[in-house]
C-alpha positions in Angstrom: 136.3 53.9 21.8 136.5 55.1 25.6 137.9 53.0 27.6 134.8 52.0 30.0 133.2 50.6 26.2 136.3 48.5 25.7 135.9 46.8 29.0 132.1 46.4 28.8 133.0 44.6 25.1 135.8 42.6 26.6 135.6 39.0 27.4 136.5 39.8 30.9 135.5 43.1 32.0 136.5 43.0 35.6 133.7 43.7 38.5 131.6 46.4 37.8 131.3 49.2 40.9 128.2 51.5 41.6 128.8 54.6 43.5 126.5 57.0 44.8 126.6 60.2 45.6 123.7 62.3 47.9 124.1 65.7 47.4 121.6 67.9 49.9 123.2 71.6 49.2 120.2 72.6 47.4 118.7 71.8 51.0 121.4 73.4 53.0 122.4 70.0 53.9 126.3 68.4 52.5 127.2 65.3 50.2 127.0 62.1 51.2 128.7 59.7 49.3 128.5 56.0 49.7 128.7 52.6 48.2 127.2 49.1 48.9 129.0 47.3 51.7 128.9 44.1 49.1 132.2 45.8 48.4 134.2 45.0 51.4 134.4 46.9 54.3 137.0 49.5 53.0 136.0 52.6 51.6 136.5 53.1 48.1 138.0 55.8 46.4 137.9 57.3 42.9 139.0 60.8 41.1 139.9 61.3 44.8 137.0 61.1 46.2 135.8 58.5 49.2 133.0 56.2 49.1 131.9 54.8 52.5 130.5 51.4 52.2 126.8 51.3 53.9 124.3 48.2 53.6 121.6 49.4 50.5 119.7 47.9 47.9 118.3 50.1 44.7 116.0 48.8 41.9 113.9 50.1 39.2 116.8 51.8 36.8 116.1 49.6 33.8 114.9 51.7 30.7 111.7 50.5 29.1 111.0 50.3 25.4 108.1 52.9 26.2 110.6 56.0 26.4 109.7 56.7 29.6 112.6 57.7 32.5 113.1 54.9 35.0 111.9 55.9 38.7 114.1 53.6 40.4 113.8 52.7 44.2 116.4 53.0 46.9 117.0 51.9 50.4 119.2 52.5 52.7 120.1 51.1 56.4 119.2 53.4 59.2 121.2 51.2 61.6 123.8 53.6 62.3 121.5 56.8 61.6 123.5 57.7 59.1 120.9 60.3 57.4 118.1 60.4 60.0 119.7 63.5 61.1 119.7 65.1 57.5 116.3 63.4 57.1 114.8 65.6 59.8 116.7 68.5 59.4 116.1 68.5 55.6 112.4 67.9 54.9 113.1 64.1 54.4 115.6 65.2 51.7 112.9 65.8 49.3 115.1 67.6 46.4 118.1 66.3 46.9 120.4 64.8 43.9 121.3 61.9 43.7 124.2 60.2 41.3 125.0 56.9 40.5 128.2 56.3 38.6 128.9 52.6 37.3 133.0 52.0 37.1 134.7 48.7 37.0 137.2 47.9 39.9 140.5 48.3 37.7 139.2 52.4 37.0 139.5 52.9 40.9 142.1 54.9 42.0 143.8 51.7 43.5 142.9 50.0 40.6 145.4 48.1 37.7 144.3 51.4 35.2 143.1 54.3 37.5 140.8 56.3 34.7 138.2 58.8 36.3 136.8 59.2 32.7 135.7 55.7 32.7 132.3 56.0 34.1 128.5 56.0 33.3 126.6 58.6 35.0 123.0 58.4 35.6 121.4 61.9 37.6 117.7 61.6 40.4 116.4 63.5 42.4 114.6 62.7 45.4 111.1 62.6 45.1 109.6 61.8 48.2 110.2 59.1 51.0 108.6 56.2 50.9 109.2 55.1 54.6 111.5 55.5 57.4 111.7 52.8 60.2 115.2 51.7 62.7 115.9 49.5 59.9 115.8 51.3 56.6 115.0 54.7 54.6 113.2 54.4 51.0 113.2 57.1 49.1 111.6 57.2 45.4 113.2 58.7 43.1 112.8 61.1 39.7 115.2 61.1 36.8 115.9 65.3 36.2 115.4 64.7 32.9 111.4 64.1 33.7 110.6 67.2 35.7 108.7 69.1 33.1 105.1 69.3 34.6 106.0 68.9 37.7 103.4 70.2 40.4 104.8 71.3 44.0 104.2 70.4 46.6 105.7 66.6 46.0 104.0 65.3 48.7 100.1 64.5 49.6 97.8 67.3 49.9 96.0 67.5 53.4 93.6 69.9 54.4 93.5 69.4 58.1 95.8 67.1 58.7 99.6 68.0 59.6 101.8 65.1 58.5 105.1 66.2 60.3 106.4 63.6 63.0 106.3 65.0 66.2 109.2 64.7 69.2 108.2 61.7 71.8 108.9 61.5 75.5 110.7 58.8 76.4 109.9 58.1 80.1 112.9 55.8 80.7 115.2 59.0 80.3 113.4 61.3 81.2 113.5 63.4 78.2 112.4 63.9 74.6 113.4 61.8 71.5 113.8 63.6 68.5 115.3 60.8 66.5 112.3 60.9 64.0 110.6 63.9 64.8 110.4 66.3 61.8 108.4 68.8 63.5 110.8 71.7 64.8 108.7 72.1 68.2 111.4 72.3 70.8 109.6 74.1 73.7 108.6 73.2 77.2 105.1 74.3 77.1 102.9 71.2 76.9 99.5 70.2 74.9 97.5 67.1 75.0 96.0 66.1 71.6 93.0 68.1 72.1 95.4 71.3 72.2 94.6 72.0 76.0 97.6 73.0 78.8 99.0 70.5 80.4 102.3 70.3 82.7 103.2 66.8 82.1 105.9 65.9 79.3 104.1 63.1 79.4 100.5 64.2 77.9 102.6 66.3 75.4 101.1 65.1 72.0 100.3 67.0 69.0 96.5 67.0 67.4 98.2 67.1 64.4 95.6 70.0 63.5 96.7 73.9 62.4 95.0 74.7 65.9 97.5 72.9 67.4 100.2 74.3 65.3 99.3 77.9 66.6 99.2 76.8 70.7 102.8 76.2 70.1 104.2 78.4 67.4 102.0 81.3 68.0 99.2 82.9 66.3 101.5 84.9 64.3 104.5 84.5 61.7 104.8 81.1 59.3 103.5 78.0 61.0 105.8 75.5 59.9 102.7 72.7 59.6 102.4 70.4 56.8 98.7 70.9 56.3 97.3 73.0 53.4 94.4 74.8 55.1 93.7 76.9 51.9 93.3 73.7 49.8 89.7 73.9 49.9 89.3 77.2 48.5 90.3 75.5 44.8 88.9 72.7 42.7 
């Protein structure tokens, strides 16, 4: 009997710990690792490794009687803009893996019996974001052991309609805000909505249409737009 059975069958099994861990390699992004700030405010370590607390709330890991994999739900504060940055920089982290390990306190390395082997492991990936506001970022998620059949891309299919958030000028500074912009426009040539010139930052908005994809990326290369112009070639 391991010794993470013995405490779940004990009369007093001591508090049980979720850790997460986000790990956006695949992307070319880094692992984030993070627990919920119910905790305390100290980070908490285990097999070495640090867990920063961060305000969350998950749901939807309960198994059914159906056999089919949970898809649970998970939220996360965007207070501190903790992962807008990989957000953006990352395709809204669509990919990424995501672990949750369940511990009791005593297995922490701080903990009355310090046992990394005393876990249950439970493996996501990211399936697509759900929404993104200054409070919160909700992803839903997929287990990996549900991916045969899956169709790419993850996300809905648009003919003429680009669905990447585009840089907005902030007229207090002075400058653009690229806080939630996804779109990698960085240039200082400027189009209004219908895609004609303009010199003002201010009038700079994107049509969100392939034509205004090519006035600032060219006419040339790979458009990075999220629109699938081609779509309607198929049935």
């Amino acid at each position: 009997m391991t010794a993470l059975t013995e405490a779940i069958q004990s009369f007093e099994p001591g508090d049980l710990i979720e850790l997460f861990e986000l790990d956006a390699t695949s992307l070319g992004g880094q692992v984030y690792r993070f627990t919920s700030s119910v905790y305390g405010e100290n980070s908490v370590v285990f097999d070495g490794l640090t867990y920063t607390p961060i305000d969350f709330k998950s749901s939807g890991w309960e198994v059914n009687g159906k056999g089919l994999q949970p898809t649970p739900v998970i939220s996360i504060s965007n207070v501190a803009l903790v992962l807008s940055s990989a957000v953006i920089d990352f395709d809204d982290l669509i990919g990424a893996v995501i672990t949750r390990i369940r511990t009791f306190r005593q297995f922490l390395d701080d903990g009355a019996e310090p046992n990394p082997t005393a876990v249950k492991i439970d493996i996501y990936r990211v399936e697509r974001k759900s929404s993104h506001n200054k409070v919160f970022i909700e992803w839903e998620l997929s287990s990996v052991l549900d991916q045969q059949g899956v169709r790419l891309p993850g996300r809905q299919i648009l003919k003429d309609a680009c669905t990447h958030r585009y840089r907005r000028y902030d007229s207090d500074t002075g400058a653009f805000d690229y806080t939630t912009a996804t779109c990698p426009y960085a240039g200082s040539v400027y189009f209004t909505a219908t895609d004609s010139p303009t010199a003002s930052p201010a009038l700079d908005v994107c049509g969100k249409r392939l034509t205004s994809c090519r006035a600032r990326f060219g006419e040339h290369g790979n458009l990075p737009t999220r629109a699938f112009p081609g779509s309607a070639r198929f049935t």
